[in-house]
NUBANU-569417 format. One record per residue: residue number from 1; y, z, x of N, C-alpha, C in turn. Coordinates in steps of 0.2 Angstrom, whole numbers, plus 5000, padded with zeros to 4 digits. Each point is the difference from the previous one (the first is absolute). Layout:
# residues N
R    i   n.v   n.w   n.u  ca.v  ca.w  ca.u   c.v   c.w   c.u
R  NUM     Y     Z     X     Y     Z     X     Y     Z     X
...
This chain:
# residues 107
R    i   n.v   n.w   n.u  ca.v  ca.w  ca.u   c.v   c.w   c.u
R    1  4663  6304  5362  5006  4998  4998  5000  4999  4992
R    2  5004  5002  4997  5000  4998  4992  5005  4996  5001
R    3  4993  4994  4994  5006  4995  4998  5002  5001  4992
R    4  5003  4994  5001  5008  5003  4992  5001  4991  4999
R    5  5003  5000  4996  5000  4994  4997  5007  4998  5004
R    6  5003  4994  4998  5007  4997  5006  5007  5005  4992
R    7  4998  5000  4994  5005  5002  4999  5000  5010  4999
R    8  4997  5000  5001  5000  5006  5001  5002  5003  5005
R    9  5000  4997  5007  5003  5002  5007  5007  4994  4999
R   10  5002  4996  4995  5007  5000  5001  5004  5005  4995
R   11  4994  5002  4998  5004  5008  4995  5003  5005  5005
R   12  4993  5002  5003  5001  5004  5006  5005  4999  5006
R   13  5003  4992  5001  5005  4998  5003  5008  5001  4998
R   14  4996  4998  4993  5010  5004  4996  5000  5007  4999
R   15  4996  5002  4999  5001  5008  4998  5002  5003  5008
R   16  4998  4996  5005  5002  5002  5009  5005  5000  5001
R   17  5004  4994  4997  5007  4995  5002  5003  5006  4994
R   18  4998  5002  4996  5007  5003  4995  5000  5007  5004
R   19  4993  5002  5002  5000  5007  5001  5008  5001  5007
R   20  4997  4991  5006  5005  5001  5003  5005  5000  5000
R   21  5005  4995  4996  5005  5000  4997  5004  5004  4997
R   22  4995  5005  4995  5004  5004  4998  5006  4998  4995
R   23  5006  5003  5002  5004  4999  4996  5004  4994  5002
R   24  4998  4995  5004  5001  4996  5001  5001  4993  4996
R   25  4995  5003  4995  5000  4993  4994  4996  5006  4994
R   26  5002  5003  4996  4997  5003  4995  4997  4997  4994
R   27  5001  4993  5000  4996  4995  4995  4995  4997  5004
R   28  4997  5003  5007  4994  4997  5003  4994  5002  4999
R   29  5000  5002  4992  4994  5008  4998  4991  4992  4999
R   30  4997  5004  4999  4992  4993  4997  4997  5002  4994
R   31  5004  5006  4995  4996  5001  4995  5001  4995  4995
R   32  5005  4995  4999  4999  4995  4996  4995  4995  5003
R   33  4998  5000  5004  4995  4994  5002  4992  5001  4999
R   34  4998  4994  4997  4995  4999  4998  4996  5003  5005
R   35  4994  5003  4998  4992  5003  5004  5004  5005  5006
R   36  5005  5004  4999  5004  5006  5002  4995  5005  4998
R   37  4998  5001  4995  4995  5005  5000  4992  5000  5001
R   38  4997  4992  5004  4998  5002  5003  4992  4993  4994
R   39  5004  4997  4997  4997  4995  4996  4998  4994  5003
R   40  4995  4997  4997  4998  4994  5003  5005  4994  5000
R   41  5001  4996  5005  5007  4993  4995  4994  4995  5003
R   42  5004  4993  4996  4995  4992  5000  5004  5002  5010
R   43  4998  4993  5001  5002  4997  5007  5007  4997  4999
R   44  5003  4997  4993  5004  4999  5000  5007  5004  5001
R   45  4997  5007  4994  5004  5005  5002  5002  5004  5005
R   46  4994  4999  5007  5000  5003  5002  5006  4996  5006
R   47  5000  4995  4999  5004  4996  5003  5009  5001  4999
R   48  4998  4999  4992  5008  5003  4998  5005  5007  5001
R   49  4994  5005  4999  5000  5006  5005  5003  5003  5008
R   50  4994  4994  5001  5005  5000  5008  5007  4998  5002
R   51  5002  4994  4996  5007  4995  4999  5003  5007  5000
R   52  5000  5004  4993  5002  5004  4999  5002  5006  5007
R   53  4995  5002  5002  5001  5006  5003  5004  4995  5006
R   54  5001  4998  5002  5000  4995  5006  5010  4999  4999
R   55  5000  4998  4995  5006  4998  4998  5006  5009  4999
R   56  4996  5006  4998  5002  5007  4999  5000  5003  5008
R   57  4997  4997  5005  4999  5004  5008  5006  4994  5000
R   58  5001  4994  4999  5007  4995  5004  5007  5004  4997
R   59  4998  5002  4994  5006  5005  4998  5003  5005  5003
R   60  4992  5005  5002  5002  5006  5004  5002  4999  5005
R   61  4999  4993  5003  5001  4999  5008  5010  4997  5000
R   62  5000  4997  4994  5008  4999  5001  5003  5007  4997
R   63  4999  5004  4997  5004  5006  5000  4999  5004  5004
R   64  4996  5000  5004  5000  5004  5006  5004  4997  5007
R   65  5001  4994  4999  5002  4996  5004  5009  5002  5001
R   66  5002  4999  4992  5007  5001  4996  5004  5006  5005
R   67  4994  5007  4997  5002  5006  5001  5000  5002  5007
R   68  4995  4996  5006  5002  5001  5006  5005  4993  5002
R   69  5002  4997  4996  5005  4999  5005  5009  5003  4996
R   70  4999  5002  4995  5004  5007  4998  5002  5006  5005
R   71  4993  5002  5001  5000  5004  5004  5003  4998  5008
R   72  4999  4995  5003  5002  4996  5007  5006  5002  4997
R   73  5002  4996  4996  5009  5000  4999  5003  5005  5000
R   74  4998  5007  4998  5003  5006  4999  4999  5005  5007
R   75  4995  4996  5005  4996  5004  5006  5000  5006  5000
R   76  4994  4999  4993  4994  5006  5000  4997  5000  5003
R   77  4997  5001  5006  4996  5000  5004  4993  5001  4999
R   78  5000  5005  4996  4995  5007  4997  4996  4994  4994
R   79  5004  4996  4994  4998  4998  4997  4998  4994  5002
R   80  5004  4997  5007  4999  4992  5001  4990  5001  5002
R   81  5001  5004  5002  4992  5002  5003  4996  4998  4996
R   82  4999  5005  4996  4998  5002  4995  4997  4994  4995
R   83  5006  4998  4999  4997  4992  4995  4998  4996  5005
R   84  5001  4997  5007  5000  4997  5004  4990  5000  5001
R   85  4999  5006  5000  4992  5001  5002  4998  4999  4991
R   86  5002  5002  4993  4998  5000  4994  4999  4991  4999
R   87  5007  4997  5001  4997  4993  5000  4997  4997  5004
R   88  4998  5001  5005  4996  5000  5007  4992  4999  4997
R   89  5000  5007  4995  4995  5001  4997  4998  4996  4994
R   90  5004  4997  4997  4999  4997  4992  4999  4992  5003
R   91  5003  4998  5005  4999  4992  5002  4993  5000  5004
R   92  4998  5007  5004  4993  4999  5000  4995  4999  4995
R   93  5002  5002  4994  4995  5003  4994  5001  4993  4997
R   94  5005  4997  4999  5000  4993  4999  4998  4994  5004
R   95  5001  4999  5005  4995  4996  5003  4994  5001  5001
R   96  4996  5007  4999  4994  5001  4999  4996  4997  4992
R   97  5004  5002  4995  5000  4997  4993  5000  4994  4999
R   98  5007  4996  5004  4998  4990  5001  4994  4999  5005
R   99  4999  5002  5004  4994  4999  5003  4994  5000  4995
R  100  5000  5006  4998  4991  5002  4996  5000  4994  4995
R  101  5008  4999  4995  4999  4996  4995  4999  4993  5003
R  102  4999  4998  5005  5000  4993  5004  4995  4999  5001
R  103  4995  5008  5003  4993  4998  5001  4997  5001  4996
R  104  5000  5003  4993  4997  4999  4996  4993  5007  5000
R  105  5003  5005  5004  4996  5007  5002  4999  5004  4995
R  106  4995  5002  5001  4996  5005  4990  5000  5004  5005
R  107  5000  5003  5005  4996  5009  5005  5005  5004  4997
């Protein structure tokens, strides 16, 4: 198993959440966020990092939330699905991300 430092795999959790989102929030991108390219941060930064990605997956998880219940209201079917399994997805990626930042996991 290769390990990674903890911000690096919450890099790899935002870049998962935007991937999944989609158009869903198009300001959930991580090229402004410090050690995106793959640079060392203190432990401090590495904390405010997290806050951050943490706070930009709570975003994605409410506009997704938004637009399936847009969707409910207009009985898309097809879309209510759709976002129903995407946010499904982003609140597991979230709770896996408050967990790791809670245990305090570097793998």
């Amino acid at each position: 198993m290769i390990r990674m430092s903890t911000s690096r795999w919450y890099v790899g959790v935002a870049l998962a959440v935007v991937g999944v989102a989609g158009s869903a929030d198009a300001q959930t991108g991580t090229a402004d966020l410090p050690g995106a390219a793959g640079s060392q941060l203190s432990g401090q930064d590495e904390l405010t990092q997290a806050q951050l990605i943490l706070t930009r997956i709570d975003q994605a998880s409410g506009t997704a939330r938004r637009q399936l219940d847009s969707a409910r209201q207009d009985h898309d079917v097809v879309k209510s699905l759709c976002l129903n399994d995407k946010l499904s997805q982003v609140d597991v990626a979230g709770r896996s991300a408050k967990d790791r930042q809670g245990a305090g996991d570097v793998n």
